[in-house]
C-alpha positions in Angstrom: -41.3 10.9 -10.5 -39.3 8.0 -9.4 -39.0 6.0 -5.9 -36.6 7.9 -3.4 -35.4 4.4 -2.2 -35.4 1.2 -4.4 -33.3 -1.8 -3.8 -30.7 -2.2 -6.6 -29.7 -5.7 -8.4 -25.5 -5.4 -8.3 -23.3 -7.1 -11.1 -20.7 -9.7 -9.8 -17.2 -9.6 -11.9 -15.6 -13.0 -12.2 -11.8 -11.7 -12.7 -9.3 -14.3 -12.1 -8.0 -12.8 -9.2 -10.9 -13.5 -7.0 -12.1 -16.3 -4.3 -13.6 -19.1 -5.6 -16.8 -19.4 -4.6 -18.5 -19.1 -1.4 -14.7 -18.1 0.1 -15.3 -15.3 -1.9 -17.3 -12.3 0.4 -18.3 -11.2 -2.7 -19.9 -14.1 -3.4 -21.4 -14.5 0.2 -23.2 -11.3 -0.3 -24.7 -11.9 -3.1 -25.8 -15.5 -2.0 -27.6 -14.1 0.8 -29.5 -11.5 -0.6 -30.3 -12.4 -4.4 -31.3 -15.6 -5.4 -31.6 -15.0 -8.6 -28.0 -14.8 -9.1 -27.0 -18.2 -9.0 -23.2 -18.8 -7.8 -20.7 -21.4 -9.4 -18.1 -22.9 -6.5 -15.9 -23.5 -9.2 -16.1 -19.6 -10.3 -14.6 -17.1 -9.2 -15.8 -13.9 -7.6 -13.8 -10.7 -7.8 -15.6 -7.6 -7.6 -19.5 -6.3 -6.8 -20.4 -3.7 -8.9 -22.8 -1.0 -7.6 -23.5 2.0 -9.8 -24.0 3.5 -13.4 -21.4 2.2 -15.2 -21.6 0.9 -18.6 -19.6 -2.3 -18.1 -22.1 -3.7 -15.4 -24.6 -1.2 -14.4 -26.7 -1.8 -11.4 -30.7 -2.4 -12.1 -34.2 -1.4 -10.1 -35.1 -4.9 -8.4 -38.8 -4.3 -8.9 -38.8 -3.1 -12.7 -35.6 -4.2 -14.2 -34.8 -0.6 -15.3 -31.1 0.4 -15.8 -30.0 2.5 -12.6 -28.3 5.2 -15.4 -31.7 5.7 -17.1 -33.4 6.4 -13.9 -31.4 9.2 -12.6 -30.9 10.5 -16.2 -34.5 10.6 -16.5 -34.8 12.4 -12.6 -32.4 14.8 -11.9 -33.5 15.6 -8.5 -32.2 12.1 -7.0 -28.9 13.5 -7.9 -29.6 17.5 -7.7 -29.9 19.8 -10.1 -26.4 20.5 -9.6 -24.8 17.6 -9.3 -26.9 16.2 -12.4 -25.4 19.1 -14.7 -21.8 18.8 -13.2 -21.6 15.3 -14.0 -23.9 14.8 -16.6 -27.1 13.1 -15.8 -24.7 10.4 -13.8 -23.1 9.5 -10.1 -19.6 10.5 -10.0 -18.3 7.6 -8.1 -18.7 3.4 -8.9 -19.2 1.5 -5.3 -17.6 -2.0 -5.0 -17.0 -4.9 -2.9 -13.7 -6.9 -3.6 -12.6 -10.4 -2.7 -8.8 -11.0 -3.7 -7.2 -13.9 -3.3 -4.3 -13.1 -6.1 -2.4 -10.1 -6.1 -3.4 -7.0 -8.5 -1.4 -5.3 -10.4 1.1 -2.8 -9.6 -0.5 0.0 -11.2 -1.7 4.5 -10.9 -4.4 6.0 -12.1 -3.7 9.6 -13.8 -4.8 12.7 -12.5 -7.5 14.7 -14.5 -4.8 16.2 -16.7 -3.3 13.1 -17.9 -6.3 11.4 -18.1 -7.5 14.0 -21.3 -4.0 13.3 -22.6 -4.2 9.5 -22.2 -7.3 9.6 -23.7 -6.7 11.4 -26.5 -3.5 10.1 -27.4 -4.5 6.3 -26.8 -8.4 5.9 -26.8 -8.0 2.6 -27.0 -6.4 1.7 -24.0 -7.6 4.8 -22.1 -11.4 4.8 -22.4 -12.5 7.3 -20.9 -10.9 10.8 -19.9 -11.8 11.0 -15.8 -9.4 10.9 -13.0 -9.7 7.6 -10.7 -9.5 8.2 -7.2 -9.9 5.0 -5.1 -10.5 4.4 -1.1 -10.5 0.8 0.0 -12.1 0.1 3.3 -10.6 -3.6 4.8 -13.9 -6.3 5.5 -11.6 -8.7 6.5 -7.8 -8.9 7.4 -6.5 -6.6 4.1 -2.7 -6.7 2.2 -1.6 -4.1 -0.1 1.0 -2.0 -1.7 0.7 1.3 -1.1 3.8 4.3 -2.1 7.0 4.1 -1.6 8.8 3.5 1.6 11.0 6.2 3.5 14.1 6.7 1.3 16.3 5.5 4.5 14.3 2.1 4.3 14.7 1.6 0.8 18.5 2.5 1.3 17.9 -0.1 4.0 16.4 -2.9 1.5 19.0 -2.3 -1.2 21.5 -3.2 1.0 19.5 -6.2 2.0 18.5 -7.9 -1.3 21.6 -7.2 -3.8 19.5 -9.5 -6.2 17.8 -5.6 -6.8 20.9 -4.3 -7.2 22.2 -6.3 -9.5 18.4 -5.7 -11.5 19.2 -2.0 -11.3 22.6 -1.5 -12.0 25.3 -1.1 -9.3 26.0 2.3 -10.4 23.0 3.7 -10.4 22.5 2.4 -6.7 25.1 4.0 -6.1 24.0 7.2 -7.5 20.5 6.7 -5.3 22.5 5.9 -2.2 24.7 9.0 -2.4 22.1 11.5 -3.4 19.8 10.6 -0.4 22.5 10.5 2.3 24.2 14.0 1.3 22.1 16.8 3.6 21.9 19.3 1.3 20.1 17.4 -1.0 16.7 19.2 -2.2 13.3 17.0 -2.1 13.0 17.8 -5.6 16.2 16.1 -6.3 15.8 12.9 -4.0 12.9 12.5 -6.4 14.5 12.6 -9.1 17.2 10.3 -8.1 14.1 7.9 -6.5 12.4 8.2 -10.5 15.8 7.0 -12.0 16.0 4.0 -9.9 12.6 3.6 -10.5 12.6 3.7 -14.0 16.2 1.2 -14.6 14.3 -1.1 -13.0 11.4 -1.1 -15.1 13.3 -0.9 -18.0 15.5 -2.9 -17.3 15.6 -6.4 -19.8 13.6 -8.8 -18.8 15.9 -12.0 -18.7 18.3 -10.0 -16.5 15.1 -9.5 -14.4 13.9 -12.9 -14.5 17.4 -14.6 -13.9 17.3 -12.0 -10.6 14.2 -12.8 -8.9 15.2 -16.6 -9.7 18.3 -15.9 -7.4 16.3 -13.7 -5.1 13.6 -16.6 -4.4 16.4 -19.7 -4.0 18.3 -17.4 -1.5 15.3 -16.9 0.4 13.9 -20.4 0.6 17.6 -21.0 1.5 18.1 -19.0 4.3 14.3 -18.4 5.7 12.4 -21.6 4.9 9.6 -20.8 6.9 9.4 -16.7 6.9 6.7 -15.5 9.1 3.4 -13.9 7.1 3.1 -10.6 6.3 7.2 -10.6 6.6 9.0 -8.6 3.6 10.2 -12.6 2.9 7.0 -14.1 2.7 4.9 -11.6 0.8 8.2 -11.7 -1.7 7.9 -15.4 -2.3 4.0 -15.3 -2.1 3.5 -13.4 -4.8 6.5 -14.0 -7.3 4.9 -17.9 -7.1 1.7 -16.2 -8.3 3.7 -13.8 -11.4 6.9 -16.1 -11.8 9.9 -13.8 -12.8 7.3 -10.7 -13.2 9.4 -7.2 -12.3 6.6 -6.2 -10.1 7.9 -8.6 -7.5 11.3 -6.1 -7.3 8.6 -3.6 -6.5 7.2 -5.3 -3.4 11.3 -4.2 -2.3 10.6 -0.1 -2.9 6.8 0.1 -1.8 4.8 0.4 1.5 3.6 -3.1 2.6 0.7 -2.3 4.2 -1.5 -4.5 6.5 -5.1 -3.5 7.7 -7.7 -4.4 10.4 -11.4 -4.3 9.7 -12.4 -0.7 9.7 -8.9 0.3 7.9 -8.6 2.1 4.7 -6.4 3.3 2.5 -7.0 6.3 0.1 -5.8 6.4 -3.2 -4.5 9.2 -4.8 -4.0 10.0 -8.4 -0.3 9.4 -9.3 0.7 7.3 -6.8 1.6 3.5 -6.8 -0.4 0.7 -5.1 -1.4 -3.4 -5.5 -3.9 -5.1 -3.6 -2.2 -8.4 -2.3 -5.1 -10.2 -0.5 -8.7 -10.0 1.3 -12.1 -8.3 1.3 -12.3 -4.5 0.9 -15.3 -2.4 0.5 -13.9 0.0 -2.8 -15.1 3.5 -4.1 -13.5 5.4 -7.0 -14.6 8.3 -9.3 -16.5 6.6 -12.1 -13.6 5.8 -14.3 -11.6 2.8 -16.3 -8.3 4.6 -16.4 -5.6 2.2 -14.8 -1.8 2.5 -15.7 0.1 -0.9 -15.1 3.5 -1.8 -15.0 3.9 -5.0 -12.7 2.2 -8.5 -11.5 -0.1 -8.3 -14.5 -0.6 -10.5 -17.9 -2.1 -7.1 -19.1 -0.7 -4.5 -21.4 1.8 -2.7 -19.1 2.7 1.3 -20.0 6.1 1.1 -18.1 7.0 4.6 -19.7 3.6 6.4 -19.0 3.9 5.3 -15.2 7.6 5.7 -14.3 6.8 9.5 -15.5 3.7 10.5 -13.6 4.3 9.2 -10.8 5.3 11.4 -7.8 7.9 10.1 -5.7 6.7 11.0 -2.4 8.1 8.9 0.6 5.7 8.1 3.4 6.1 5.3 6.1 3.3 2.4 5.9 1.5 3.9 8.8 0.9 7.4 7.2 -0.8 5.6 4.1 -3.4 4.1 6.5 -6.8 6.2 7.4 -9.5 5.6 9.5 -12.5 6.9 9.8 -13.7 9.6 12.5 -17.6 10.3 14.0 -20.1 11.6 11.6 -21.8 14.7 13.3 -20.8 13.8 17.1 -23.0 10.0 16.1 -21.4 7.3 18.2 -22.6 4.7 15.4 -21.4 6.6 12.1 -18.0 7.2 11.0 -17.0 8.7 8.1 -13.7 8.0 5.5 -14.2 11.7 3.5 -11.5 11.7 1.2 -10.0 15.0 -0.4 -12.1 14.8 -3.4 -15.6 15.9 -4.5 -17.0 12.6 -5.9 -17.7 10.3 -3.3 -17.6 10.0 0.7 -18.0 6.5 2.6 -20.3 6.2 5.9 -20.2 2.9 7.9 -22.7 2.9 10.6 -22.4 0.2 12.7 -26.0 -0.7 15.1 -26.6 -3.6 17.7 -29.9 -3.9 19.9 -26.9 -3.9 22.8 -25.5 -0.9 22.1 -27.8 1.1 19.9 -30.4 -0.2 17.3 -31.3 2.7 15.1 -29.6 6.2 14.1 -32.1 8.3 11.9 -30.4 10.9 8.8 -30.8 14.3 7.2 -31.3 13.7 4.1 -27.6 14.1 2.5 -27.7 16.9 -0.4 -26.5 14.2 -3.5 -27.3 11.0 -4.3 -25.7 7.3 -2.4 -25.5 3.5 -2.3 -26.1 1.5 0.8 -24.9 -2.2 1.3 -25.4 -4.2 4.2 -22.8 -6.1 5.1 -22.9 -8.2 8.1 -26.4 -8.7 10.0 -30.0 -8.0 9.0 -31.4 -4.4 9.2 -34.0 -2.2 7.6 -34.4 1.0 6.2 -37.4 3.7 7.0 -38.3 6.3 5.1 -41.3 8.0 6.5 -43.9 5.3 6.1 -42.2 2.8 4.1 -39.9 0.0 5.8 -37.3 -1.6 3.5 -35.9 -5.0 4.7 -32.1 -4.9 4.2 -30.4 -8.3 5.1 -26.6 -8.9 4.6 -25.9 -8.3 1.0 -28.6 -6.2 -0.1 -28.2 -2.5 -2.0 -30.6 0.0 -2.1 -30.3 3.6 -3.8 -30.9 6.5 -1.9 -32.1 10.2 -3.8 -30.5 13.3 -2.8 -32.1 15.2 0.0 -34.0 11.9 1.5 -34.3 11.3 5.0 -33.8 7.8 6.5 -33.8 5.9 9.5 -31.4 2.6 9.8 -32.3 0.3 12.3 -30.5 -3.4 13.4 -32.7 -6.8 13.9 -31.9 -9.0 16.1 -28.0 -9.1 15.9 -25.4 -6.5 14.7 -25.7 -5.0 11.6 -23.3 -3.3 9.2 -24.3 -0.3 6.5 -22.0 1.3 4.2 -22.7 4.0 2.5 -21.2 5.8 -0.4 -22.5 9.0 -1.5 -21.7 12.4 -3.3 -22.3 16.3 -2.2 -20.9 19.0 -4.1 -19.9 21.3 -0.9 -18.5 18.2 1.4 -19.2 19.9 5.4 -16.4 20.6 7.6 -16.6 17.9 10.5 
């Protein structure tokens, strides 16, 4: 039988997108708790890996053994249940990210078009799982997230006719008139939203170029100096980062989203999103299926994105989710998603306000980081050290106590139960 707790050795991803170096949180968490993992100042650091998956699977710290093999092998750290529904594996892949370059614009298919994907185009699609995401901000967050209200994209087209001209005047036009006559059905303003959508993305790409060339110089013309976060600056931002790239148009139609520490942002299947900038704690369902179309040297499936997508129109501020107390605790909240595979806890304790908060055991397996302060974790006789940047797994059904030093101390938590409770 193995351990119920056991401190995990993560996997650091060096994408080009990430910090360099010790700007990277990624790599300040990771510096702090593993020596063993040497950082580079001239590499960077992109993403933190905590989990099964085959691409960087986390290890035990005391015996080297592969994370996957050891729940495989001991189906009661996940449940019987939750072993058999998911196959001798955890459902979900817990991550830190550090961007400093924008991401793609990209969706991730539901469960239905992830079979199809998958067996239509294994080699692109690798797996056949849907991809949920939640981000959770560490630091001051940007991101893209679904399209804006169809009045502020009326708004926008009528700001920036460099779009226009992209789309075509007539089918602007088209857009325009369909959304302002009030007997219009949702199901067609989404259709007329798609068809925009989609002459853009198809549109050729020297017409697109020579537009965002004229979008830019009219900018830097007019606002020199645009104030951050402002629809002006985040456009010439991240055009200078994907010169002449048709995801830039984009920025125009989607949610700019900014968030505080303690923010999130839940990612549904279908929907369009881009991480611009800043630290995030990330979990998904365990899955590599991305669909891009924007800000991205990668293989972009323009056709298999315009036409899942759905077309739903929310304002920036209904994208953003906090998260609310975990069983009355005054230390705990929880981000609980609409989804079975994983839930996020961030308990939050300081000997000033309240320096440990003891758990039930939850009924399914999770992943704790620390990741500001120094803490420990008790279970019944043992006391586990946690310091900033340390992971440990947790078996199903294993109570714990989490308790601050000397200063204040951050724990998140990822973790999976079949019947989520109502709180």
């Amino acid at each position: 039988m193995s351990d119920r707790i056991f401190q995990l050795i993560p996997k650091a991803q060096n994408y080009a997108w990430g910090k360099l170096g010790s700007q990277s949180k990624v790599a300040e968490l990771v510096a702090n708790a593993y020596q063993e993992i040497r950082i580079d100042n001239n590499k960077t650091y992109a993403e933190l890996w905590m989990g099964t998956h085959p691409n960087a699977p986390s290890l035990k710290k005391s015996t080297g053994e592969n994370l996957k093999d050891i729940v495989s092998s001991n189906p009661d750290l996940l449940t019987i249940g939750i072993a058999a529904k998911y196959h001798g594996d955890l459902p979900f892949l817990f991550k830190v990210l550090s961007i400093q370059k924008a991401l793609s614009i990209q969706a991730h298919p539901d469960k239905k078009l992830a079979e199809q994907l998958y067996k239509k185009y294994p080699n692109i699609y690798k797996d056949d799982n849907h991809k949920p995401e939640m981000a959770i901000a560490l630091t001051p967050f940007e991101g893209l997230c679904g399209f804006r209200p169809l009045q502020d994209i009326k708004k926008n087209l009528n700001k920036f006719p460099e779009i226009v001209e992209a789309i075509g005047k007539d089918k602007v036009a088209d857009f325009i008139e369909t959304i302002g006559d009030s007997n219009t059905t949702n199901t067609k303003t989404k259709k007329s939203l798609k068809k925009l959508y989609k002459s853009l993305m198809e549109q050729d790409q020297e017409i697109i170029r020579t537009q965002i060339n004229n979008l830019i110089s009219r900018i830097k013309q007019e606002d020199p100096n645009p104030a951050k976060g402002t629809l002006n600056e985040v456009l010439v931002r991240i055009e200078a980062q994907y010169p002449g790239d048709v995801g830039v148009f984009s920025i125009i139609l989607l949610n700019y989203v900014s968030l505080k520490e303690g923010e999130g942002l839940y990612l549904a299947a279908d929907e369009p999103h881009a991480y611009i900038s800043g630290d995030c704690i990330e979990c998904m369902a365990t899955s590599d299926n991305v669909v891009r179309a924007g800000l991205t040297p990668k293989f972009k499936d323009v056709d298999t994105l315009v036409n899942m997508l759905t077309y739903t129109c929310k304002s920036a501020d209904n994208q953003i989710v906090s998260g609310i107390p975990y069983l009355q605790s005054t230390t705990t909240v929880l981000y609980n998603p609409p989804i079975e595979e994983f839930s996020i806890l961030c308990t939050t304790l300081s000997p000033v306000t309240r320096q440990r908060e003891s758990f039930h055991g939850i009924k399914g397996p999770s992943i704790i980081i620390v990741t500001e302060g120094n803490g420990r974790i008790i279970y019944k006789n043992n006391t586990f050290e946690a310091c900033k940047g340390s992971i440990f797994f947790i078996g199903a059904n294993t109570p714990i106590t989490l308790e601050a030093n000397n200063d204040q101390t951050t724990f998140y938590r990822a973790y999976t139960e079949l019947l989520k409770p109502h709180l």
